[in-house]
C-alpha positions as CSV (number, residue, x, y, z in Angstrom):
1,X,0.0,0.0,0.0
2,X,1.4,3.4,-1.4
3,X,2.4,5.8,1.5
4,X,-0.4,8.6,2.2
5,X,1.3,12.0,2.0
6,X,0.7,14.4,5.2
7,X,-2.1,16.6,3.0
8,X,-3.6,13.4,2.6
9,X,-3.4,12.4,6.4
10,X,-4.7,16.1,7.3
11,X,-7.6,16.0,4.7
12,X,-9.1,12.8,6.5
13,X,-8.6,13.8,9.8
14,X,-10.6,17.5,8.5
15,X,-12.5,15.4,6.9
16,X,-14.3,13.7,10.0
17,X,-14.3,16.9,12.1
18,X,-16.0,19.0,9.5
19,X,-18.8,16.2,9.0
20,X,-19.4,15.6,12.3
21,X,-20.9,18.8,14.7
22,X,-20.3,16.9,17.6
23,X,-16.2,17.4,17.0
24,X,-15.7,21.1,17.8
25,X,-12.1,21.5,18.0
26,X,-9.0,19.8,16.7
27,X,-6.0,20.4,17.7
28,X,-2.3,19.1,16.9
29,X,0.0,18.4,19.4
30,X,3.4,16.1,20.0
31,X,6.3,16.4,17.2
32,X,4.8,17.9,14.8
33,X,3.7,20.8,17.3
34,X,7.2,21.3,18.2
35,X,9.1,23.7,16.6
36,X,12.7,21.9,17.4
37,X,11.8,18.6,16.4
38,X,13.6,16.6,13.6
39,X,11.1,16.4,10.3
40,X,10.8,12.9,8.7
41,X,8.1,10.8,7.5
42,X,8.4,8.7,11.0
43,X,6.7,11.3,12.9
44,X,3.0,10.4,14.4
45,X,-0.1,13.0,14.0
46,X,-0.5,13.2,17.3
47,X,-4.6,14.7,17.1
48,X,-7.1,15.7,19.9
49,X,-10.9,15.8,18.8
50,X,-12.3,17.8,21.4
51,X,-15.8,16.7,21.6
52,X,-19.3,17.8,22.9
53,X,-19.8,14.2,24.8
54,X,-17.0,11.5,24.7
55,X,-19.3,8.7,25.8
56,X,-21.5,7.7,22.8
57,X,-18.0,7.2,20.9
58,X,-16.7,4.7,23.0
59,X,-19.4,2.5,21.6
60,X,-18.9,2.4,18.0
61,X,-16.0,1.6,15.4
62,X,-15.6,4.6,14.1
63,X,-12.0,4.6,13.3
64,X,-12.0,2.7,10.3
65,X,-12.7,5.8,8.2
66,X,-8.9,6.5,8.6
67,X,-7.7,3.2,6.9
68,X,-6.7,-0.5,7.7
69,X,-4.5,-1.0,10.9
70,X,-1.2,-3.0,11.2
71,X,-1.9,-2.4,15.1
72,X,-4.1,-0.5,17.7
73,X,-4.3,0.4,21.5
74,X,-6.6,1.9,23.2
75,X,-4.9,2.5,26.4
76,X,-8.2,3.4,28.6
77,X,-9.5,0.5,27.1
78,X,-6.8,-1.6,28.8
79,X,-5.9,-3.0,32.2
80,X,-2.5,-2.4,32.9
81,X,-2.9,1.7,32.0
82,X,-4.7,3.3,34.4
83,X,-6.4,6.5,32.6
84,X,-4.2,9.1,33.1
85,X,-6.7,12.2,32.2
86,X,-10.5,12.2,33.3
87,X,-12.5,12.6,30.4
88,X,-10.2,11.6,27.5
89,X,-10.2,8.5,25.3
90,X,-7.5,7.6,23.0
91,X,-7.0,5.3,19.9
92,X,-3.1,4.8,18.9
93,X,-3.5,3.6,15.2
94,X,-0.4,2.2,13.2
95,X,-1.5,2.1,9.4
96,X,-1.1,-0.8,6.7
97,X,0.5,2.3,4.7
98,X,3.3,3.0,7.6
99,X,1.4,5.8,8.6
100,X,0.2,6.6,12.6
101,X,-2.7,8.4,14.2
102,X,-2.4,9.0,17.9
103,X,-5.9,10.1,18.1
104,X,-7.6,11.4,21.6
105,X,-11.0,12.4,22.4
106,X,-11.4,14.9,24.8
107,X,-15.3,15.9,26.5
108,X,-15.5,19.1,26.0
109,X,-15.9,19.7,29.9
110,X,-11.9,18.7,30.3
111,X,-10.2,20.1,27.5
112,X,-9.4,23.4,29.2
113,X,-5.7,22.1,30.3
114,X,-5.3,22.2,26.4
115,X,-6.1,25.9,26.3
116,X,-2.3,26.6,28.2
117,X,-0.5,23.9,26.5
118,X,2.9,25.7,24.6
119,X,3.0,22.3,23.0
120,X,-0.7,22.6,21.2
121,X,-2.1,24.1,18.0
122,X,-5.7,25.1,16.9
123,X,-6.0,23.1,13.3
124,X,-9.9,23.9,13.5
125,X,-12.1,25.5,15.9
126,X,-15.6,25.5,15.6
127,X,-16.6,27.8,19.0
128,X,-13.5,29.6,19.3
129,X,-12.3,28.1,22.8
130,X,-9.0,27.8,21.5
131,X,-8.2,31.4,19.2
132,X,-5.5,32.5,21.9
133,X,-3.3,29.2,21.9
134,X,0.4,30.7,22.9
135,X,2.8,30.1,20.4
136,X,4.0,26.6,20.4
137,X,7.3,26.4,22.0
138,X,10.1,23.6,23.3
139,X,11.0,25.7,26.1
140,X,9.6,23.6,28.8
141,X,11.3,20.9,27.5
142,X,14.9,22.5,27.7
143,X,17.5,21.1,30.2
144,X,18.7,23.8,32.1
145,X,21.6,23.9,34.1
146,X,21.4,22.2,37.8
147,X,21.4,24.1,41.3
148,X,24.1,22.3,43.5
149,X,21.8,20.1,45.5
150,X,20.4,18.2,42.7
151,X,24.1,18.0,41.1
152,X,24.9,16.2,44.2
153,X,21.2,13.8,44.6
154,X,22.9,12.9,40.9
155,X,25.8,11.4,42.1
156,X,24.7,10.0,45.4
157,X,21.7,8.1,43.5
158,X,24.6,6.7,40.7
159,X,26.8,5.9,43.7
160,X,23.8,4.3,45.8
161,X,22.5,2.4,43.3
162,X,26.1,0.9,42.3
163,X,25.9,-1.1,45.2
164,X,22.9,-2.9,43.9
165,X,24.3,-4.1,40.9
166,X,27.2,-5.1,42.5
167,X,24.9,-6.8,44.9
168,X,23.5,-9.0,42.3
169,X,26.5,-9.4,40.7
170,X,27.8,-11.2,44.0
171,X,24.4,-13.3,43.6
172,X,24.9,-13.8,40.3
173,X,21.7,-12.5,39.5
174,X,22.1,-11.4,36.4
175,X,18.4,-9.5,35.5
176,X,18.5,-7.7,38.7
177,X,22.1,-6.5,38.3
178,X,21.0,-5.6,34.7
179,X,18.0,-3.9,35.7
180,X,19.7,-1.6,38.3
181,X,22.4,-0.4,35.8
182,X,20.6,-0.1,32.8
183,X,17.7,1.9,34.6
184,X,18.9,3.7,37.6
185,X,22.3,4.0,37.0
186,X,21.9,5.3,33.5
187,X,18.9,7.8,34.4
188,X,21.4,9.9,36.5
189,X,24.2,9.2,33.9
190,X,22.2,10.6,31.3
191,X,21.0,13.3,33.4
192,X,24.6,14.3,34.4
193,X,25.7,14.6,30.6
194,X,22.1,16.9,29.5
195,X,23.3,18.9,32.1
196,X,27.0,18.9,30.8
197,X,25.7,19.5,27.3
198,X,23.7,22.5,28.8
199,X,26.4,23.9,30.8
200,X,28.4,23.8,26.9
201,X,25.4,25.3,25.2
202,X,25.3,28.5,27.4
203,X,23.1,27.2,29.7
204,X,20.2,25.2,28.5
205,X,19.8,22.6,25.4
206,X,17.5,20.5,24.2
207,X,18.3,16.9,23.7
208,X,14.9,15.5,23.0
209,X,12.4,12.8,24.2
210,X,14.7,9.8,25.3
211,X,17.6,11.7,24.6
212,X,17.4,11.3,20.6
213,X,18.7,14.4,19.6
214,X,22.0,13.8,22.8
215,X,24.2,13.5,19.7
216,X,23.9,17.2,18.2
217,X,24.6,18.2,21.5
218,X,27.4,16.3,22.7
219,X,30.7,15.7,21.2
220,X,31.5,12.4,19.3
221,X,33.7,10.8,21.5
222,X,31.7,11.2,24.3
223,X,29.0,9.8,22.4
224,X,30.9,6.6,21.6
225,X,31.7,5.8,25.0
226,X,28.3,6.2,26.3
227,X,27.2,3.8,23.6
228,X,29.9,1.2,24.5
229,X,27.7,0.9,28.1
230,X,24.9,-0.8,26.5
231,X,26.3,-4.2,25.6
232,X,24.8,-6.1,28.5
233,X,24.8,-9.5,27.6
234,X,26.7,-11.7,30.3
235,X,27.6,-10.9,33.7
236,X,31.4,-10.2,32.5
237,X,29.8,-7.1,30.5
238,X,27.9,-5.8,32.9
239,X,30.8,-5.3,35.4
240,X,32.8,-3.4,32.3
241,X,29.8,-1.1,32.0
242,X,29.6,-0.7,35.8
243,X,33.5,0.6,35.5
244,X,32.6,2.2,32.4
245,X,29.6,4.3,33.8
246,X,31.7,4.8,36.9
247,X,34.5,6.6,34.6
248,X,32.2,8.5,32.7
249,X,30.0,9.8,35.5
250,X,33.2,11.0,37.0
251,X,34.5,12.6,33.7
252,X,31.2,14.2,33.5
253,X,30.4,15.5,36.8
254,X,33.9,16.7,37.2
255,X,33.4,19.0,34.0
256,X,30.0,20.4,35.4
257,X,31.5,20.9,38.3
258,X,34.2,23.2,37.3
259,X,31.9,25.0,35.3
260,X,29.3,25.4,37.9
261,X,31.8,25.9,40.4
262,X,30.4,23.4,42.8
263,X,32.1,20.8,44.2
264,X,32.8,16.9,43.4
265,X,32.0,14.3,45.8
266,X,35.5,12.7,46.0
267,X,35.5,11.0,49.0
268,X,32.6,9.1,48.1
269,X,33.6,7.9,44.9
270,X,36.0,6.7,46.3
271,X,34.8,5.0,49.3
272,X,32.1,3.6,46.8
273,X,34.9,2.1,44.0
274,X,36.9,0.5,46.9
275,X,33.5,-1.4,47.9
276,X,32.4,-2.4,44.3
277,X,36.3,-3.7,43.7
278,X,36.0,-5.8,47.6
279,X,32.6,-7.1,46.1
280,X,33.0,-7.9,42.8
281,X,36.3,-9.8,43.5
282,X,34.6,-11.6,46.0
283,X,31.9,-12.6,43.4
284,X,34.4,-13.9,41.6
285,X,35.8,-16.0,44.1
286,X,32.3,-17.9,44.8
287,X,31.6,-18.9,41.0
């Protein structure tokens, strides 16, 4: 199936709203609201119908005016998402055509947090609740430059949570040594080098949902060696990545640090690295 072109995707999603007078509003929001994001055919439309009753929709297929699905959720719908907004309903629709429709209903009666969003735009408004939208903008979205307490809940959180992976490495427990690195660990990794790149980039940057656009942000080198703490798959690998992460954090903190004039926490590195090198030996010595 050929490709639908995004004046095609915007004419049926018009389309719908102008047919139906219980739509009275849509609005755009997501990527292709945001002035800073990256432009490729990969981006969803991320739409909100705001409606004049969301409850008679929920019981009809309606959808299928938009075209044949490879996949769809309907997170409401579903038991292990717990509906994050009162009054909304949403339908994530991948198309046959590669095409996706994040698509939410929104009552009427809750759609005012839309009305501050920075992140929205008005693509049609039939009662004019939404003619003063601000002007869409990344801002909130920035990384800005830490104050000195959180720099240091940064490193005490890496440094804390170190000792659980080397914990499990001791077990052997390879999935909970995993987990702790690749989630905790990295969080405040990753949070560390945003906040490097914004202490380069004259105090904020923006790197992006997930950190996607961290490359444009951070020199190549750097880059490299974050991506060499990813390769996870034994026990042996996850112990280089705990040194790895260890190095880097240090490298990366230390920078901030001068920058920011604030202060390192050697002593606890240190104390830290001497346990982790006690308790990883010892893991070694029970296999």
């Amino acid at each position: 199936m050929k490709r639908r072109s995004n004046d095609e995707m915007y004419a049926l999603i018009f389309d719908r709203a102008n047919r139906d007078e219980h739509i009275l509003a849509v609005l755009l929001n997501g990527s292709r609201a945001n002035p800073l994001a990256r432009v490729d055919e990969m981006q969803d439309f991320d739409i909100v119908y705001v409606v004049d009753e969301l409850e008679p929709w929920l019981h009809y297929d309606w959808t299928a005016d938009f075209g044949p699905v490879v996949i769809m959720q309907e997170p409401e719908g579903m038991t292990l998402f717990p509906p994050e907004y009162p009054g909304t309903y949403a339908w994530l629709m991948l198309f046959v055509d590669g095409n996706r429709i994040d698509l939410t209903l929104v009552d009427q009666k809750y759609s005012e947090r839309y009305c501050h969003d920075p992140m929205t735009i008005c693509l049609l408004d039939k009662t004019g609740a939404f003619q003063d939208l601000p002007e869409p903008t990344a801002q909130q979205f920035y990384t800005h430059i830490p104050s000195e307490a959180q720099y240091q809940d940064a490193l005490n959180e890496f440094f804390w949570v170190s000792t659980y992976v080397a914990k499990g490495l001791w077990r052997h427990e390879y999935f909970y040594a995993a987990m702790y690195l690749n989630d905790h660990m990295r969080r405040m990794l990753l949070l560390m080098v945003d906040w490097l790149a914004a202490c380069r980039h004259d105090g904020f940057c923006y790197t992006g949902k997930c950190d996607r656009y961290l490359p444009l942000c951070l020199d190549e080198e750097s880059c490299q060696k974050l991506m060499q703490t990813y390769r996870l798959e034994n026990e042996a690998a996850i112990v280089q990545c705990l040194k790895q992460m260890i190095i880097l954090m240090r490298e990366f903190a230390t920078e901030v640090a001068e920058i920011l004039h604030f202060t390192y926490p050697q002593a606890m590195d240190q104390r830290v690295v001497r346990y982790l090198e006690r308790t990883l030996e010892d893991s070694q010595q029970r296999k």
